[in-house]
C-alpha positions as CSV (number, residue, x, y, z in Angstrom):
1,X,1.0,31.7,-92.7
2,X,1.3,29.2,-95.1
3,X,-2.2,27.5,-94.9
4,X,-3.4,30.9,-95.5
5,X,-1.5,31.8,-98.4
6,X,-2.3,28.4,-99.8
7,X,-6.0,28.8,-99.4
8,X,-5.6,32.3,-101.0
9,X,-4.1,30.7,-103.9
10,X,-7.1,28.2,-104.2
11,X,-9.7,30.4,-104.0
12,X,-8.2,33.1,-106.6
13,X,-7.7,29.8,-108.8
14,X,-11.1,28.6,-108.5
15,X,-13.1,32.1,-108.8
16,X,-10.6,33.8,-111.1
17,X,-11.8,34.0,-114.8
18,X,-15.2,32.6,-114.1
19,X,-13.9,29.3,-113.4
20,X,-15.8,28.1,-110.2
21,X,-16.7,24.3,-110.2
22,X,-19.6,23.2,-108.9
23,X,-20.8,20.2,-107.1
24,X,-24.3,17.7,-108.4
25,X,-26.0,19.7,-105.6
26,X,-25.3,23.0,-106.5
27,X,-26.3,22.9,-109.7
28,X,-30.3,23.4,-111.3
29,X,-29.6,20.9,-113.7
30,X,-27.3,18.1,-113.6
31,X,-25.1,17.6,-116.8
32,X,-27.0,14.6,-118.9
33,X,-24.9,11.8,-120.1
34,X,-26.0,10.9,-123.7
35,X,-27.6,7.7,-123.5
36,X,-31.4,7.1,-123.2
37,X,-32.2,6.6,-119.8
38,X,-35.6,5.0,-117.7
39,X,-37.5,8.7,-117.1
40,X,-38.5,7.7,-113.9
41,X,-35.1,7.8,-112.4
42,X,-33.6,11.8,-111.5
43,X,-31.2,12.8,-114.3
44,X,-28.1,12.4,-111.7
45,X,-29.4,8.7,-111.1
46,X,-29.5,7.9,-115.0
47,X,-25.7,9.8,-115.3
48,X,-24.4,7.1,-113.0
49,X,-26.3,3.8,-114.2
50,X,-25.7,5.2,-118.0
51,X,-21.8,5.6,-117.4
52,X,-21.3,3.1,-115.0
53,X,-23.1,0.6,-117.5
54,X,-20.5,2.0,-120.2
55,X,-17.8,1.6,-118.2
56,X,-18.5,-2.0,-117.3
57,X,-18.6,-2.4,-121.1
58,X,-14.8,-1.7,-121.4
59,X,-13.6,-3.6,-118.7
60,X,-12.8,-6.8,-120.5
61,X,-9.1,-6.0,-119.9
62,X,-9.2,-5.1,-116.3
63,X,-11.2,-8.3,-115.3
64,X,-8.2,-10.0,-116.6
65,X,-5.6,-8.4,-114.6
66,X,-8.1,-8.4,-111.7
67,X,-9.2,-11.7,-111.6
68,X,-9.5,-12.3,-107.7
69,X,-10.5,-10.5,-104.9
70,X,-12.6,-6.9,-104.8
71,X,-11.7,-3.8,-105.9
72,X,-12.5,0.1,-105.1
73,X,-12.3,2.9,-106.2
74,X,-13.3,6.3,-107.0
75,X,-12.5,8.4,-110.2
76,X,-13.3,12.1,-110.0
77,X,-13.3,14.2,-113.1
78,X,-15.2,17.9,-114.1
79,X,-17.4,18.4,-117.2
80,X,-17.1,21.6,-118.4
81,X,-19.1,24.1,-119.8
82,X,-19.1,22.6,-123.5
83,X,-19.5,19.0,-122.1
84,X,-16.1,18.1,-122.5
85,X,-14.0,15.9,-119.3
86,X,-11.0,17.1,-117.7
87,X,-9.4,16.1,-114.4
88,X,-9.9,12.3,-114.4
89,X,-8.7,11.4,-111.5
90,X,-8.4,8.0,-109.3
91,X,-9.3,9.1,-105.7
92,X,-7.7,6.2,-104.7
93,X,-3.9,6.1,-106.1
94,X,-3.7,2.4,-106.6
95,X,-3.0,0.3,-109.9
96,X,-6.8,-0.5,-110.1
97,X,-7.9,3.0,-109.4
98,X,-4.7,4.4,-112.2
99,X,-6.3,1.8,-114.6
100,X,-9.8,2.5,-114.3
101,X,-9.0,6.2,-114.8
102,X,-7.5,5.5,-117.9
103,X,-10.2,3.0,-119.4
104,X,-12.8,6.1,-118.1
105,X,-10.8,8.6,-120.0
106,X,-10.6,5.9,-123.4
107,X,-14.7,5.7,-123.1
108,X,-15.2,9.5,-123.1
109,X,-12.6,9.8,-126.2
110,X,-15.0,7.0,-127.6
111,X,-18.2,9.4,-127.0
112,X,-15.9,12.7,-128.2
113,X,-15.5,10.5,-131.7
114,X,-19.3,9.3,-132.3
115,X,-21.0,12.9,-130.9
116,X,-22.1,11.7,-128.2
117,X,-21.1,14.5,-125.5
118,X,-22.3,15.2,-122.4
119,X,-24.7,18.1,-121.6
120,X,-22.9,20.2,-119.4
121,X,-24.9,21.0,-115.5
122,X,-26.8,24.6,-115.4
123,X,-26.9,27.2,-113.2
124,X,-29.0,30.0,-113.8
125,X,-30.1,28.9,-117.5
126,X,-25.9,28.8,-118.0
127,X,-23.4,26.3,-118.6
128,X,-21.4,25.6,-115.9
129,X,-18.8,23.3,-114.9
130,X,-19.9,20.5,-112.3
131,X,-17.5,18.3,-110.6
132,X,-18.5,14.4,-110.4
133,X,-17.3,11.5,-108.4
134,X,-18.1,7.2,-109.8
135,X,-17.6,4.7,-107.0
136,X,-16.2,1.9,-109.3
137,X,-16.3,-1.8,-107.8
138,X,-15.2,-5.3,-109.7
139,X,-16.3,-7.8,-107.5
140,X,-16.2,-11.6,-107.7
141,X,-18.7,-14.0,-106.4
């Protein structure tokens, strides 16, 4: 009884109010991050490289703190209808995945401040919001 009412609660949360998120694959168009990008690559393919390269750009600080070894992790997060980022999240709940969450969330403040905001995904010629996962890796060789 109580994995049913907890799924109830989940699905009136998620559908209520127009408020369904969507994965990269359920979307017609994948939100664009707002960077030029090599047009031979899908627009999904350029979101990653074009954050993942900005990311890398911030983590001067992080490469301090850790300087040995490999590290993984994942950081989920939703763009919403207007572009904005909510929900940044480190799947994995480690001091390197808490960290890189944080510097992700300082580099979209950074894009807020200069204009640079993220098209939101489409469905149906409509905004929607889409749901995105970044593998994250600092490796040393």
């Amino acid at each position: 009884m109580k994995i049913l009412t907890f799924t109830l609660g989940l699905f009136m949360t998620q559908f209520a109010f127009g408020q369904q998120i969507y994965t990269a694959d359920q979307v017609d168009q994948h939100a664009v991050y707002p960077k030029d990008c090599d047009k031979t690559k899908s627009t999904k393919d350029c979101f990653t490289i074009s954050l993942s390269t900005d990311l890398a750009n911030e983590f001067d600080d992080l490469v301090e703190k850790f300087s040995s070894g490999n590290h993984v992790t994942k950081i989920s997060f939703v763009i919403n209808e207007d572009g904005s980022i909510t929900d940044v999240t480190p799947i994995t709940k480690d001091e390197f995945g808490e960290k890189t969450a944080k510097l992700l969330q300082v580099l979209f403040a950074k894009n807020e401040i200069y204009n640079k905001k993220i098209q939101p995904a489409k469905l149906n010629g409509k905004n929607v919001k889409m749901s995105y996962s970044l593998p994250v890796r600092l490796q040393y060789m």
